[in-house]
VOBA-1610 file (N, C-alpha, C; in pm, whole numbers, padded with zeros to 5 digits, always signed):
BEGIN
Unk+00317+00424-00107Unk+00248+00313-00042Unk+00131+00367+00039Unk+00015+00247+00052Unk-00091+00365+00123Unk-00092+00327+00275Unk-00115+00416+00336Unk-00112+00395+00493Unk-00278+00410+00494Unk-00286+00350+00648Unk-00395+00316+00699Unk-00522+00477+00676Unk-00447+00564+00727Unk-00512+00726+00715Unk-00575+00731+00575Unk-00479+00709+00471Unk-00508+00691+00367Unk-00639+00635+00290Unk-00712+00563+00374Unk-00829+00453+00341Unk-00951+00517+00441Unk-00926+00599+00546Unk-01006+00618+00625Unk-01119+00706+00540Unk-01238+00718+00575Unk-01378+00792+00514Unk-01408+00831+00623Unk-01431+00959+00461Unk-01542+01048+00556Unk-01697+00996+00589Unk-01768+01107+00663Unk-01906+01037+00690Unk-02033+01046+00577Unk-02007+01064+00479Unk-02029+01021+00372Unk-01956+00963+00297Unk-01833+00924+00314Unk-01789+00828+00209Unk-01807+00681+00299Unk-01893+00647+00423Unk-01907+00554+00509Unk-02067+00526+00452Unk-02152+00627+00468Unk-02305+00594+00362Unk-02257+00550+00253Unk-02184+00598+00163Unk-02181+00502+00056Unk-02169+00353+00035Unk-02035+00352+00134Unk-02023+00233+00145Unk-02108+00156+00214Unk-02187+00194+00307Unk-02294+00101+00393Unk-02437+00042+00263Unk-02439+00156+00162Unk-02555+00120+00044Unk-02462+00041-00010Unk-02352+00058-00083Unk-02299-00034-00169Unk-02260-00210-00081Unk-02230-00192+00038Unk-02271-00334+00104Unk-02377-00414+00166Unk-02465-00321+00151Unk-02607-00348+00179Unk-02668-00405+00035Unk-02676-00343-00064Unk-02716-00417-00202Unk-02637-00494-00268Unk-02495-00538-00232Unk-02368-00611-00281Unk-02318-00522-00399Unk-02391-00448-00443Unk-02341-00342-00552Unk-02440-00244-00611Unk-02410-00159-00647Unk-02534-00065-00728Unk-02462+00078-00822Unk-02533+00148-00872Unk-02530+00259-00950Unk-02506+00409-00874Unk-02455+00458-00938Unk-02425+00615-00870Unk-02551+00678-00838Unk-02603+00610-00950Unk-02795+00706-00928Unk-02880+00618-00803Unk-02835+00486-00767Unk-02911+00419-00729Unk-02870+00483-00593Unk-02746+00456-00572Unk-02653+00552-00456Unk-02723+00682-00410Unk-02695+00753-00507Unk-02795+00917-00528Unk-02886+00919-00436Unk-03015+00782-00475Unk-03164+00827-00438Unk-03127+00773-00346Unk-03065+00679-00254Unk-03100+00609-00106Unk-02977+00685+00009Unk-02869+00798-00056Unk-02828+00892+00043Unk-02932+00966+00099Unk-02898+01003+00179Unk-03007+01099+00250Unk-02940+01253+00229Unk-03026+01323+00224Unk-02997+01524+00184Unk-02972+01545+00067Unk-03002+01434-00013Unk-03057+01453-00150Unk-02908+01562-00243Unk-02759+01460-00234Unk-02607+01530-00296Unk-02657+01540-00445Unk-02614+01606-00540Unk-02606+01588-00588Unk-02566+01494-00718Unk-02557+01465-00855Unk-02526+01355-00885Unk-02349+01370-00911Unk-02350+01465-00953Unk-02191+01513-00966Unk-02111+01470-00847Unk-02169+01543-00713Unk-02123+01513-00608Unk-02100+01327-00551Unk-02174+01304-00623Unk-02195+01129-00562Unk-02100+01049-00627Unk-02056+01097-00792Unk-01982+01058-00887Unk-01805+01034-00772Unk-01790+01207-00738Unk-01657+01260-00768Unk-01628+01137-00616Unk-01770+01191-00500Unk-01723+01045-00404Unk-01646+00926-00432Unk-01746+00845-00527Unk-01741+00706-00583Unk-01590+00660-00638Unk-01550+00782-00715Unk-01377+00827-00778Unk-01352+00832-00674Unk-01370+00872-00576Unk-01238+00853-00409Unk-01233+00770-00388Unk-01368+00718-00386Unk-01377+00592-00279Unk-01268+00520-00385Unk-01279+00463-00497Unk-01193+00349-00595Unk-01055+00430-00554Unk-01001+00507-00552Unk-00910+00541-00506Unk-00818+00482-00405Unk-00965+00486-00347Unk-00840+00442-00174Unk-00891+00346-00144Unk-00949+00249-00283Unk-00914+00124-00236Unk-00999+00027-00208Unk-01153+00121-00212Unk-01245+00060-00134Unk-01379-00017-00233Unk-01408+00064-00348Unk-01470+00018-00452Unk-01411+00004-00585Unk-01483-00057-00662Unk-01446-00078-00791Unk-01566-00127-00884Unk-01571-00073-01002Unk-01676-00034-01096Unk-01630-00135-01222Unk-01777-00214-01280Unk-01734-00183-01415Unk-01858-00191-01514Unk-01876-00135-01620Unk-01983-00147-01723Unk-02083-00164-01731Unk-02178-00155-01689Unk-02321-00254-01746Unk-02438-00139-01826Unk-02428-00149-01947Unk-02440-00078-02055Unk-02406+00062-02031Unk-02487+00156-02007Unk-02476+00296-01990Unk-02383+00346-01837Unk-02414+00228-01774Unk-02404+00304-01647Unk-02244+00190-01616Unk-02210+00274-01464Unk-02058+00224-01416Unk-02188+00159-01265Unk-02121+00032-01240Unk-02193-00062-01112Unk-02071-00109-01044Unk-02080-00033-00938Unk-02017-00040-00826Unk-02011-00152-00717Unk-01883-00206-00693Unk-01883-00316-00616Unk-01753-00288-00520Unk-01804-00330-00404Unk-01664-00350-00271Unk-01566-00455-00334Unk-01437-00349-00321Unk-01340-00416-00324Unk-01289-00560-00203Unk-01312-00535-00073Unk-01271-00633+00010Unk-01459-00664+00057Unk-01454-00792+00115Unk-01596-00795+00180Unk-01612-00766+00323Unk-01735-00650+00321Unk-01729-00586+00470Unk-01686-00633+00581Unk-01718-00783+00684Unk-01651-00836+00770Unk-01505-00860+00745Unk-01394-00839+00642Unk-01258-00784+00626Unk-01221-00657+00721Unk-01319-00535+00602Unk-01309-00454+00672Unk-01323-00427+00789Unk-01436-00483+00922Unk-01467-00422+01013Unk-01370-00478+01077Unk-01298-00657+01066Unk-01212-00648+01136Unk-01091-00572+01128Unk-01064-00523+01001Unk-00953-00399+01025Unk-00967-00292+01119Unk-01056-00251+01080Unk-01119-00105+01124Unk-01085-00122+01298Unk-01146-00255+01365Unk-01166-00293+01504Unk-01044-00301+01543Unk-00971-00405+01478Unk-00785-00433+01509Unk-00768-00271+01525Unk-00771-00141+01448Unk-00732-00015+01438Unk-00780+00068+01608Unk-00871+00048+01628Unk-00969+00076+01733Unk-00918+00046+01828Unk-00875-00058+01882Unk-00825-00166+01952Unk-00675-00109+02007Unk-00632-00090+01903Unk-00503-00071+01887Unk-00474+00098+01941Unk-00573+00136+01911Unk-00526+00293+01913Unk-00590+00347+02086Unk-00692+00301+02090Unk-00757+00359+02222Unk-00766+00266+02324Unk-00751+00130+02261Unk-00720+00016+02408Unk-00647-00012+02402Unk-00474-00002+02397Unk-00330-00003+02402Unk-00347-00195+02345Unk-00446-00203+02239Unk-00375-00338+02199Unk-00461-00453+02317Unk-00604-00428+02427Unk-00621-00513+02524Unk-00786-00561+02501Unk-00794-00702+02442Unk-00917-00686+02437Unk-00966-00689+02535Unk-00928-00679+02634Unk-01023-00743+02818Unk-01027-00539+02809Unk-00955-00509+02813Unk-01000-00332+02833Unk-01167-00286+02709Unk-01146-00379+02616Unk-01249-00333+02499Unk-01373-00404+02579Unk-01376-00537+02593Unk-01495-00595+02677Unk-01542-00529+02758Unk-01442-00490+02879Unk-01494-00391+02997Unk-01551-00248+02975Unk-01524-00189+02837Unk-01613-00058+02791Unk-01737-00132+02776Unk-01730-00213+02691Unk-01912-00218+02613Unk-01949-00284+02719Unk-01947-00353+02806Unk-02018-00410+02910Unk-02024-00299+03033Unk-01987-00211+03009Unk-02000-00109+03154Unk-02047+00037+03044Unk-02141-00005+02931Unk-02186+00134+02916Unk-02345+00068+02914Unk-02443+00189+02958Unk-02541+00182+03019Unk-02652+00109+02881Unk-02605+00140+02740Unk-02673+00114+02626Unk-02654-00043+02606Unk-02554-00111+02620Unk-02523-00235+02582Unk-02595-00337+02702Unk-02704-00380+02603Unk-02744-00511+02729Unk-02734-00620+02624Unk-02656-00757+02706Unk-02688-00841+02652Unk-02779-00957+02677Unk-02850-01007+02563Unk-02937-01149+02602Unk-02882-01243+02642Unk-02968-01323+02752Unk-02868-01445+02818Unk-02845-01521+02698Unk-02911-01532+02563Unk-02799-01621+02451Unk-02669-01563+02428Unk-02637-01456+02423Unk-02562-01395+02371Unk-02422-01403+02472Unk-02474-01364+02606Unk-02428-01418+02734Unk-02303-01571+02752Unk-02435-01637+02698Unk-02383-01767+02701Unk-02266-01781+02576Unk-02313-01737+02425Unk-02209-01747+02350Unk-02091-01698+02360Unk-02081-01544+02460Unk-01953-01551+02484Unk-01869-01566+02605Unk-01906-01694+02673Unk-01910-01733+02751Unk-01868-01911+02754Unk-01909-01911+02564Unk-01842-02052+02500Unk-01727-02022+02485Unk-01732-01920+02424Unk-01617-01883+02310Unk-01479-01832+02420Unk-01508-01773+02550Unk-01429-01777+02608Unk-01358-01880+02703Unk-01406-01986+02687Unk-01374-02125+02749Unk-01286-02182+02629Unk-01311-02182+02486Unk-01290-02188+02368Unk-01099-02161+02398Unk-01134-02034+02412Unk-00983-01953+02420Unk-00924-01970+02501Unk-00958-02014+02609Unk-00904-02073+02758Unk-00806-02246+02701Unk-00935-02336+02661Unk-00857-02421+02562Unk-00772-02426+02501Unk-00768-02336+02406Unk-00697-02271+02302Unk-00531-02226+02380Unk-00554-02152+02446Unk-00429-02113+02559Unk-00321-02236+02573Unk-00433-02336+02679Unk-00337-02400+02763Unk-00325-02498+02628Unk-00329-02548+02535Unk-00310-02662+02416Unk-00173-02569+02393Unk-00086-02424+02348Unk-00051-02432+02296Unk+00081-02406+02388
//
């Protein structure tokens, strides 16, 4: 059975996947030219075979070549990835996850942005006392 470790990428098997969800799908060669440090094509292949491996892409036909497509669609993934995050370094608290990104010096937010979560937490406040 596969465990979570199991699915995790490396930092190139994370470029891949960021081109292959950025174009909704593409070619090993197409892959090739828009990695950066110029891998080889062999090398990009044997990736692409991991990646379908564990789960993450899947290929099929279009004449000569194999065209690569995400198995789940990325906002799946990131909420996995985040639930994982969450889970592992904020004991499970999103009010501990809020209080990082709002108390690091890089994260500013726009008063829209402000305000939206600022709906959305009234939202959940609702949400609470209804149930």
């Amino acid at each position: 059975m596969d465990t979570p470790s199991d699915k995790r990428l490396t930092g190139r098997e994370r470029q891949i996947m960021d081109i292959v969800y950025e174009r909704g799908q593409a070619s090993a060669l197409e892959i090739q030219e828009a990695l950066p440090g110029s891998p080889s094509y062999s090398t990009v292949r044997t990736l692409l075979r991991i990646l379908e491996e564990k789960q993450h892409l899947t290929h099929r036909k279009q004449g000569a070549y194999f065209i690569y497509s995400p198995i789940q669609p990325r906002q799946q993934v990131a909420q996995a990835a985040l639930a994982q995050v969450v889970k592992t370094f904020f004991e499970n608290s999103v009010e501990r996850v809020v209080t990082a990104l709002l108390s690091t010096s890089d994260t500013r937010l726009s008063a829209e942005e402000l305000e939206r979560l600022s709906e959305l937490i009234e939202q959940a406040k609702k949400e609470e006392v209804e149930e």
